[in-house]
N, CA, C and O atoms as a GROMACS GRO file, in nm:
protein
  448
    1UNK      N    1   9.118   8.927  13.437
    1UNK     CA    2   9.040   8.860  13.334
    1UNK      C    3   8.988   8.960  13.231
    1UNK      O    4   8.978   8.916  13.116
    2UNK      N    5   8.953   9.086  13.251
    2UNK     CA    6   8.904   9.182  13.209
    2UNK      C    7   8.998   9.254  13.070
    2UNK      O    8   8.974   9.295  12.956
    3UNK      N    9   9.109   9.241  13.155
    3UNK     CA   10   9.260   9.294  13.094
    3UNK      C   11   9.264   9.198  12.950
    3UNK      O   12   9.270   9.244  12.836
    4UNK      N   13   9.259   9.084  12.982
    4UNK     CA   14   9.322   8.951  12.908
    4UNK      C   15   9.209   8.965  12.780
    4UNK      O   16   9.239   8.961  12.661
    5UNK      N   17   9.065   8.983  12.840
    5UNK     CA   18   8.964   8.954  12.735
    5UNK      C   19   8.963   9.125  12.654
    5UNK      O   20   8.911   9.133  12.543
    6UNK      N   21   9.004   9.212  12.698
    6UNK     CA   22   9.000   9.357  12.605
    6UNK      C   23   9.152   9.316  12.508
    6UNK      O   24   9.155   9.329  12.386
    7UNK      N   25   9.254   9.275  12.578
    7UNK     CA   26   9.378   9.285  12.516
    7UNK      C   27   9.381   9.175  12.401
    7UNK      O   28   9.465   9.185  12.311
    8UNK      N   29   9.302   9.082  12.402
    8UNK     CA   30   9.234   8.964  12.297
    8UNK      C   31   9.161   9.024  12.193
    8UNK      O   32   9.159   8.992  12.074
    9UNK      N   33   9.095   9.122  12.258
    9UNK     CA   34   8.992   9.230  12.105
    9UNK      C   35   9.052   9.259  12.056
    9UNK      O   36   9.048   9.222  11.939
   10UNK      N   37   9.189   9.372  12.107
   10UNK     CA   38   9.239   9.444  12.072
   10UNK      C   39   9.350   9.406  11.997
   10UNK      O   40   9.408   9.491  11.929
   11UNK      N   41   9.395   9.268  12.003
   11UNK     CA   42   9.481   9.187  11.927
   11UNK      C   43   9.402   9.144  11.789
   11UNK      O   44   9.443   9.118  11.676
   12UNK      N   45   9.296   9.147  11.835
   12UNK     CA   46   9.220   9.034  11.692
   12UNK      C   47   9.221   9.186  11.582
   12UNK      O   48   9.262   9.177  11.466
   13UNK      N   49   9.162   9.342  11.649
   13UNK     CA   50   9.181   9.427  11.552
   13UNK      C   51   9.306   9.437  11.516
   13UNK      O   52   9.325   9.426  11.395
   14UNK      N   53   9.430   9.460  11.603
   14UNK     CA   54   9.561   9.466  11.531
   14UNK      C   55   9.604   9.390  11.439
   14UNK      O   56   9.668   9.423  11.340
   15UNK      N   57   9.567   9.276  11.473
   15UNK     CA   58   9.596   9.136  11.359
   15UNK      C   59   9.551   9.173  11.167
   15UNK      O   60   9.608   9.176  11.058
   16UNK      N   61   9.416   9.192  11.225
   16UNK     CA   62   9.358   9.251  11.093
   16UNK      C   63   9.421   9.329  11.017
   16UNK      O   64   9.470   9.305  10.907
   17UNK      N   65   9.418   9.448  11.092
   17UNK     CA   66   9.511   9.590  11.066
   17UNK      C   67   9.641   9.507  10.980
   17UNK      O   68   9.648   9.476  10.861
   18UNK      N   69   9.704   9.493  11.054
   18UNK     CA   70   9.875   9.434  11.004
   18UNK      C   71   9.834   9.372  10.871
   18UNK      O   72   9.891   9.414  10.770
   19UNK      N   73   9.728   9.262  10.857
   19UNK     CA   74   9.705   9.195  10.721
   19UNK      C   75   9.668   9.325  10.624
   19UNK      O   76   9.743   9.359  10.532
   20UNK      N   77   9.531   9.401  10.660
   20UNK     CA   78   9.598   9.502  10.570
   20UNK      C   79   9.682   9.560  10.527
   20UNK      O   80   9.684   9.578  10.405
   21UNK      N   81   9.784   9.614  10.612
   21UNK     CA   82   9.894   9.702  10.527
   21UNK      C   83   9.990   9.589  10.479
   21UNK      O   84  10.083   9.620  10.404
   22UNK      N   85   9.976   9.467  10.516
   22UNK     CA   86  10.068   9.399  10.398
   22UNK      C   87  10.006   9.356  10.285
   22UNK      O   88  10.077   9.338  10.186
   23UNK      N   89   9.869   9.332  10.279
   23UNK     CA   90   9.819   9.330  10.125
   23UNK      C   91   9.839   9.474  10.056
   23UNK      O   92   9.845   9.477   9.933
   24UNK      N   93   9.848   9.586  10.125
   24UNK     CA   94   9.871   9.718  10.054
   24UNK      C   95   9.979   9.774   9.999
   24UNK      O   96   9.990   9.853   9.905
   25UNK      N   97  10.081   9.707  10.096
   25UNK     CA   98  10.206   9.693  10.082
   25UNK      C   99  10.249   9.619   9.957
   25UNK      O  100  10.321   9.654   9.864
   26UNK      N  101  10.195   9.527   9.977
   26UNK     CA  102  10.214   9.418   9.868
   26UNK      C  103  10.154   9.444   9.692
   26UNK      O  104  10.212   9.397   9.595
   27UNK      N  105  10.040   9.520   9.685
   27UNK     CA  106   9.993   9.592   9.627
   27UNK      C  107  10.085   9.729   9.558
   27UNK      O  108  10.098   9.749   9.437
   28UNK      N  109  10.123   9.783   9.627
   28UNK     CA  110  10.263   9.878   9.604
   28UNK      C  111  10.378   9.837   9.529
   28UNK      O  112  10.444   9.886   9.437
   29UNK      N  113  10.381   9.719   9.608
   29UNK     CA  114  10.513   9.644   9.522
   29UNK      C  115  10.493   9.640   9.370
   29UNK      O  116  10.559   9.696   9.283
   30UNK      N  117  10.380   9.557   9.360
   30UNK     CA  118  10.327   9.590   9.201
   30UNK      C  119  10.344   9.690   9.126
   30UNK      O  120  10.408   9.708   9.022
   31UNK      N  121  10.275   9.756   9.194
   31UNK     CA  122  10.244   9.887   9.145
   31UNK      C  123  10.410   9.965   9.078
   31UNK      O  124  10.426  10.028   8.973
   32UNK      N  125  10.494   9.934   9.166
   32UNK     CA  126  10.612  10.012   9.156
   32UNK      C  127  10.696   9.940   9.045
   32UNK      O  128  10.784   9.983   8.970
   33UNK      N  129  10.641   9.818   9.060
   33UNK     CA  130  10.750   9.698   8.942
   33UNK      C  131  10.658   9.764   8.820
   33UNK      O  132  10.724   9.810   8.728
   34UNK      N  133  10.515   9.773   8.810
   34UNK     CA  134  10.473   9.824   8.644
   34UNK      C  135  10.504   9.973   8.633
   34UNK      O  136  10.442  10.023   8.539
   35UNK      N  137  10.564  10.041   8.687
   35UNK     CA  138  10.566  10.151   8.652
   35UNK      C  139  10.737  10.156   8.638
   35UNK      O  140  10.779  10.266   8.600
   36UNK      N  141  10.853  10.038   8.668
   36UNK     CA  142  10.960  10.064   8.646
   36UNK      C  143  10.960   9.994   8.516
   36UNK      O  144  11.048  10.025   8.436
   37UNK      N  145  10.843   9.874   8.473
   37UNK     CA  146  10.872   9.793   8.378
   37UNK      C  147  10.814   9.887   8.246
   37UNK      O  148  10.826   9.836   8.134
   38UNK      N  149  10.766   9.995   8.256
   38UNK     CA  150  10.667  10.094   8.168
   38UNK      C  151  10.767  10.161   8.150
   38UNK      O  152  10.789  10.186   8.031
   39UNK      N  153  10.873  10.222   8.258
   39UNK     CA  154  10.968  10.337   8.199
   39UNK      C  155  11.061  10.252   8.120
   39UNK      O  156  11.093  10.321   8.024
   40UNK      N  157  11.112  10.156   8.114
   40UNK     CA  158  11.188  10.078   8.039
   40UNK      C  159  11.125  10.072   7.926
   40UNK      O  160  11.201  10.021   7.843
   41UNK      N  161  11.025  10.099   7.882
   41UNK     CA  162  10.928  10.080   7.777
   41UNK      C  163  10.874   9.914   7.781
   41UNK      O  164  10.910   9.883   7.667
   42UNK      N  165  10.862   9.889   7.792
   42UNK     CA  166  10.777   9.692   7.826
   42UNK      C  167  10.599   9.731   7.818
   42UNK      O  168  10.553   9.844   7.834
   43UNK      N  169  10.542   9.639   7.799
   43UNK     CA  170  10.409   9.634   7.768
   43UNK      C  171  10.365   9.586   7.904
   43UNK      O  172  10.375   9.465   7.926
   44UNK      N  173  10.318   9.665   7.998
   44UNK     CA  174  10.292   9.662   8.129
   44UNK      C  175  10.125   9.606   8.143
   44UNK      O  176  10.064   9.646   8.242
   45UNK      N  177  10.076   9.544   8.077
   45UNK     CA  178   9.925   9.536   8.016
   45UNK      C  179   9.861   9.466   8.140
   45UNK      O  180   9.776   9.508   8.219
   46UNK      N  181   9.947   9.310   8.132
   46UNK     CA  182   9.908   9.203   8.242
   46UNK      C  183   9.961   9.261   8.363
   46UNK      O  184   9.908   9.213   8.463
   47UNK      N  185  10.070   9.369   8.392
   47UNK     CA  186  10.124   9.410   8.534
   47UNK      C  187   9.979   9.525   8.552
   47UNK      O  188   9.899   9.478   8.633
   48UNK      N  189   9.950   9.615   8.514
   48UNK     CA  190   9.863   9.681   8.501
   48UNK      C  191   9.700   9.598   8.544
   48UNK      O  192   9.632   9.620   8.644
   49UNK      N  193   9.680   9.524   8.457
   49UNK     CA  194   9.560   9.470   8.499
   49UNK      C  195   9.548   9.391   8.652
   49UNK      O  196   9.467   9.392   8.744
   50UNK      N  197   9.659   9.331   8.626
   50UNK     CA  198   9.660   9.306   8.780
   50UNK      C  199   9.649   9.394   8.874
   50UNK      O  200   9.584   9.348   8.968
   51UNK      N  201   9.688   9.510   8.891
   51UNK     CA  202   9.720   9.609   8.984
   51UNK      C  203   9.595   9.634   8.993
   51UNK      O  204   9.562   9.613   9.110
   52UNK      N  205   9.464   9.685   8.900
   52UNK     CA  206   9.383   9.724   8.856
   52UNK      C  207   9.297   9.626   8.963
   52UNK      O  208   9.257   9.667   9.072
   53UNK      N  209   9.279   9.512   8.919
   53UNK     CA  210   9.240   9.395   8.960
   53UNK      C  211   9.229   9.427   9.130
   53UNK      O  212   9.132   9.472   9.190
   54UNK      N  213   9.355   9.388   9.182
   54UNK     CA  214   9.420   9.400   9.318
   54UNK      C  215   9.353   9.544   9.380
   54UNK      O  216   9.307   9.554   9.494
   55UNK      N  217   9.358   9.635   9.296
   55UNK     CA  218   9.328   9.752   9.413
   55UNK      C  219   9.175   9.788   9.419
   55UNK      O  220   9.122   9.854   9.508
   56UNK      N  221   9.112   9.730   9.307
   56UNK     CA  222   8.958   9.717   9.345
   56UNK      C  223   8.881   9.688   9.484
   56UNK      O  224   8.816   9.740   9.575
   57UNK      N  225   8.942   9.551   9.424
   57UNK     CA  226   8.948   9.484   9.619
   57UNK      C  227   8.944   9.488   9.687
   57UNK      O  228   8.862   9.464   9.774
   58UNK      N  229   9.115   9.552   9.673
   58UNK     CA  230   9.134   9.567   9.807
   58UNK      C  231   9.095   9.685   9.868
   58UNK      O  232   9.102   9.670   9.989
   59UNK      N  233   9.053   9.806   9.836
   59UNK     CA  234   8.982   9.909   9.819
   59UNK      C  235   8.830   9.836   9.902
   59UNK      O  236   8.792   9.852  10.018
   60UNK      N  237   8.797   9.793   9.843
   60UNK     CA  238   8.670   9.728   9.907
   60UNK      C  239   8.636   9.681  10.021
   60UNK      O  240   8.541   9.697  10.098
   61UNK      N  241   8.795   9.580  10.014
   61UNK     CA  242   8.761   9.486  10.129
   61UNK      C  243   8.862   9.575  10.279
   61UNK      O  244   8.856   9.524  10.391
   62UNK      N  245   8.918   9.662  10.264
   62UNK     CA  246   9.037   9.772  10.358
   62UNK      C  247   8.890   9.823  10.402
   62UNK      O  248   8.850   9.817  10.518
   63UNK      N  249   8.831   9.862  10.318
   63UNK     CA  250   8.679  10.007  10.402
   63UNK      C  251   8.605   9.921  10.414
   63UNK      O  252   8.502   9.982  10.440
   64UNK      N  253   8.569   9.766  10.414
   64UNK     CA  254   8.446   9.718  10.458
   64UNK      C  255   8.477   9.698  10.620
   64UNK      O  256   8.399   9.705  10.715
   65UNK      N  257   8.618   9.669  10.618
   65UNK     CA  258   8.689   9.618  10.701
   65UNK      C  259   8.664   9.738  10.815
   65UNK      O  260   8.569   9.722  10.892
   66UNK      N  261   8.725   9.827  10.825
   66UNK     CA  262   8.680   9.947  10.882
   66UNK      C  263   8.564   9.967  10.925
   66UNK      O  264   8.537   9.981  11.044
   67UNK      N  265   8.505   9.969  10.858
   67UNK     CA  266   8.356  10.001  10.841
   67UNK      C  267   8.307   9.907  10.992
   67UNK      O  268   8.256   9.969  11.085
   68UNK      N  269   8.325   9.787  10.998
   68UNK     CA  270   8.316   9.689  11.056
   68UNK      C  271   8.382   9.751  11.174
   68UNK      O  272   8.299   9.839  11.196
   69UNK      N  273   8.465   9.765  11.257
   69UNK     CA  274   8.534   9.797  11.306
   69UNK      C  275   8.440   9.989  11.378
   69UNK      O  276   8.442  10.016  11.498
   70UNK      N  277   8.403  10.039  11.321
   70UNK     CA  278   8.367  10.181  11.336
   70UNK      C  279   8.233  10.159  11.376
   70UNK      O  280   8.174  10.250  11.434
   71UNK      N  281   8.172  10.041  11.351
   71UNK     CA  282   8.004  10.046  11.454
   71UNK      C  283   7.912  10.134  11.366
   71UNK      O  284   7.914  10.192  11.258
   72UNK      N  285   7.843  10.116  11.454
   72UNK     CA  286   7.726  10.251  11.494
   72UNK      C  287   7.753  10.388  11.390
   72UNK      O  288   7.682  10.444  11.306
   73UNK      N  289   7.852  10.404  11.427
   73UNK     CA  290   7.933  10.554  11.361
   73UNK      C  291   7.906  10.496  11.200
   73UNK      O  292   7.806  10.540  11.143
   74UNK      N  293   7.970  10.425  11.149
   74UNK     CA  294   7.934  10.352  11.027
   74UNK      C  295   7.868  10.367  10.956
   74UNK      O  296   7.903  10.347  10.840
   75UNK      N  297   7.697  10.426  10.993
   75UNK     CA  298   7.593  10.397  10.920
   75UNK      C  299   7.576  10.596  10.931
   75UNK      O  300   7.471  10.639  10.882
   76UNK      N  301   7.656  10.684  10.980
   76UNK     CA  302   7.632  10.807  10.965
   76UNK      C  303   7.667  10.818  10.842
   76UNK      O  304   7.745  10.727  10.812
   77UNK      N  305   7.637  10.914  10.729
   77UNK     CA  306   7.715  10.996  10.610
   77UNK      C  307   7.811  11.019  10.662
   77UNK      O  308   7.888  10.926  10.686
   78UNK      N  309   7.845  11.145  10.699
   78UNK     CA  310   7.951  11.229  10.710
   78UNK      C  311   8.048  11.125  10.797
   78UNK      O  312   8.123  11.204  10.854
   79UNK      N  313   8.082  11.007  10.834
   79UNK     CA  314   8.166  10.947  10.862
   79UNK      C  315   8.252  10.938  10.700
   79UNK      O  316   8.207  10.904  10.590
   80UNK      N  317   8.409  10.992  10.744
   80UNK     CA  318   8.532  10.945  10.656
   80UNK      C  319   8.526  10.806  10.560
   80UNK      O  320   8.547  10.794  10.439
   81UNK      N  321   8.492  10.710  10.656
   81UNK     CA  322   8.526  10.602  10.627
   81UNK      C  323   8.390  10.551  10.488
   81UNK      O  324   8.419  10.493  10.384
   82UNK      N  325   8.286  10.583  10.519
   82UNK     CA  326   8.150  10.551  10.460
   82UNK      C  327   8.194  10.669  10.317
   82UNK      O  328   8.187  10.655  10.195
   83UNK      N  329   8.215  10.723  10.359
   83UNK     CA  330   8.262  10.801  10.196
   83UNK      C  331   8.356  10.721  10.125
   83UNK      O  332   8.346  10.712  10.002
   84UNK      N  333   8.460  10.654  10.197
   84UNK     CA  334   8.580  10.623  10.099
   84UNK      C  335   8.520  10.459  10.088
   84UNK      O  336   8.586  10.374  10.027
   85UNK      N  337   8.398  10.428  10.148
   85UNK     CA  338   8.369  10.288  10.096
   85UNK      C  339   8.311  10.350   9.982
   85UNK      O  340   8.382  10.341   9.882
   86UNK      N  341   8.179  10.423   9.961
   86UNK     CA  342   8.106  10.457   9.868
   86UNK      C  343   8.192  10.481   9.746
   86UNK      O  344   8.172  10.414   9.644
   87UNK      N  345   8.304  10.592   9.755
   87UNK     CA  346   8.341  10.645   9.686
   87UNK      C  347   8.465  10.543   9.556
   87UNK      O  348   8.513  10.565   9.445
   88UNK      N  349   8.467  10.466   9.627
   88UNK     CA  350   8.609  10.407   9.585
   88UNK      C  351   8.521  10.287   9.523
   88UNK      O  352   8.589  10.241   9.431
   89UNK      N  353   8.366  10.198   9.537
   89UNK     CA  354   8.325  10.131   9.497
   89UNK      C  355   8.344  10.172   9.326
   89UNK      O  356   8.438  10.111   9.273
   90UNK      N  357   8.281  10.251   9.250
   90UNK     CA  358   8.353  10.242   9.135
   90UNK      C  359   8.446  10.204   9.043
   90UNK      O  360   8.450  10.168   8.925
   91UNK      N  361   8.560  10.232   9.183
   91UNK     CA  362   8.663  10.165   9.066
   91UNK      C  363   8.681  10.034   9.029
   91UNK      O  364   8.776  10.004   8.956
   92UNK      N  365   8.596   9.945   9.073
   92UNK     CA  366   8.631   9.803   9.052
   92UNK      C  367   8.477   9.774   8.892
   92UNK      O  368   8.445   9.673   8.830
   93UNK      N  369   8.441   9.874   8.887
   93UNK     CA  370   8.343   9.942   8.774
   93UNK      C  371   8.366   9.997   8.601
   93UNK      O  372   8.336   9.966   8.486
   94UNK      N  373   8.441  10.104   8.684
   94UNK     CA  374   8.486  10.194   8.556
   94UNK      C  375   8.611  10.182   8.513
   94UNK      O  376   8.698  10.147   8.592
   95UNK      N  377   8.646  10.214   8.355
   95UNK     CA  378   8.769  10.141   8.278
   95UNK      C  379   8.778  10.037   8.294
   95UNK      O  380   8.890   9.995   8.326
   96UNK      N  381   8.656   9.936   8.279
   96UNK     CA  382   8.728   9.781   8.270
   96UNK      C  383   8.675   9.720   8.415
   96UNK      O  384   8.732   9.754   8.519
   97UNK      N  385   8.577   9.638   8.416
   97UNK     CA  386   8.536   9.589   8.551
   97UNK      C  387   8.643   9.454   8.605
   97UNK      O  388   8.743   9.405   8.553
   98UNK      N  389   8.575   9.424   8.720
   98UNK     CA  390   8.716   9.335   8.762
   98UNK      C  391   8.691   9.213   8.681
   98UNK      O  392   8.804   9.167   8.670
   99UNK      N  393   8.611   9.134   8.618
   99UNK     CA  394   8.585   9.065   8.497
   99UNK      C  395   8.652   9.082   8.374
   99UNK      O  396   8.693   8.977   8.324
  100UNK      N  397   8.677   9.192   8.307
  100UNK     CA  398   8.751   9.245   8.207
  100UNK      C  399   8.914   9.198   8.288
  100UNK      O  400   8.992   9.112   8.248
  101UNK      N  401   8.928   9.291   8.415
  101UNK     CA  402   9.071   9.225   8.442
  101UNK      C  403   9.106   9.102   8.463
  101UNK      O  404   9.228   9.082   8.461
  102UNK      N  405   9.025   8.994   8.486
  102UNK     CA  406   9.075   8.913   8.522
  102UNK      C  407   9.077   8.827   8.367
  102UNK      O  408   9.165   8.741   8.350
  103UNK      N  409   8.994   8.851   8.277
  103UNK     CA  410   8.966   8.796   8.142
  103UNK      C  411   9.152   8.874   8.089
  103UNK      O  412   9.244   8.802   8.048
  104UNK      N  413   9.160   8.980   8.100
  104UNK     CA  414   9.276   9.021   8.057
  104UNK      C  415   9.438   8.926   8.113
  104UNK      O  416   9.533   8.894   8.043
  105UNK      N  417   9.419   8.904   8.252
  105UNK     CA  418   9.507   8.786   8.289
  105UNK      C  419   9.506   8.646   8.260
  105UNK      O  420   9.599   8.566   8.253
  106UNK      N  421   9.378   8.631   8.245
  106UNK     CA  422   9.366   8.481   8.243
  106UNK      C  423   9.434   8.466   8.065
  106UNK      O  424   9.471   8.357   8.022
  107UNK      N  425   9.442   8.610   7.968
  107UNK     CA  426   9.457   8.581   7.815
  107UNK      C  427   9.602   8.528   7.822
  107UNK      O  428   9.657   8.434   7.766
  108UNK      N  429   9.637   8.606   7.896
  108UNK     CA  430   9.807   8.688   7.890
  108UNK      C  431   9.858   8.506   7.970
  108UNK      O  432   9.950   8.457   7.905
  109UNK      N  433   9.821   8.435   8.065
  109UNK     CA  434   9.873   8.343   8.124
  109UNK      C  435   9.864   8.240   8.027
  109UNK      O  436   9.955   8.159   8.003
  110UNK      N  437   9.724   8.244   7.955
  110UNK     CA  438   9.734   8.090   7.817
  110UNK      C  439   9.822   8.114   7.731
  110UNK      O  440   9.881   8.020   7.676
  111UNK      N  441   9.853   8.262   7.695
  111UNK     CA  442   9.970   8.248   7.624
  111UNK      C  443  10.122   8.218   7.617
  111UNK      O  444  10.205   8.209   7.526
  112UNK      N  445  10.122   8.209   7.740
  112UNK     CA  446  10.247   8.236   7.768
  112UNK      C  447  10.332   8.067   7.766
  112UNK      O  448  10.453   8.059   7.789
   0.00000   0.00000   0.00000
């Protein structure tokens, strides 16, 4: 019973896990289509903002996630993880908050 109820935790974190690296994954994909659609020369504006958009986020929601996951340890400084939440909060801030990006998609979709 013991086995069944740890190997149930330990599924519900893997589960998680896996959804992350396919939103990151998925995130990549982007990432790699605006930067092939940029060397072609194309106006990567709405691929860009999206990406922008997307990695705020997910940036956010990957280290809250963690965070969650790490306990106790969590609330030290010098924990890895508490830096790259702190640290990475910005970017959904600076150059354009995620409001600006999403105002930038929502332009680019009425026009189209």
């Amino acid at each position: 019973r013991t086995f069944r109820l740890l190997f149930s935790v330990f599924q519900v974190v893997q589960f998680r896990l896996a959804e992350m690296e396919t939103e990151l994954e998925s995130l990549r994909a982007l990432l790699y289509r605006a930067v092939a659609e940029r060397t072609k020369g194309a106006d990567v504006t709405l691929l860009a903002s999206m990406a922008k958009l997307k990695c705020g986020r997910l940036s956010r929601e990957i280290t809250d996630g963690c965070l969650q996951y790490f306990g106790g340890y969590g609330f030290i400084w010098d924990c890895p993880i508490v830096r790259m939440h702190r640290d990475l909060r910005p970017f959904s801030i600076g150059a354009g908050t995620d409001e600006m990006m999403l105002s930038i998609v929502a332009r680019h979709l009425l026009t189209k």
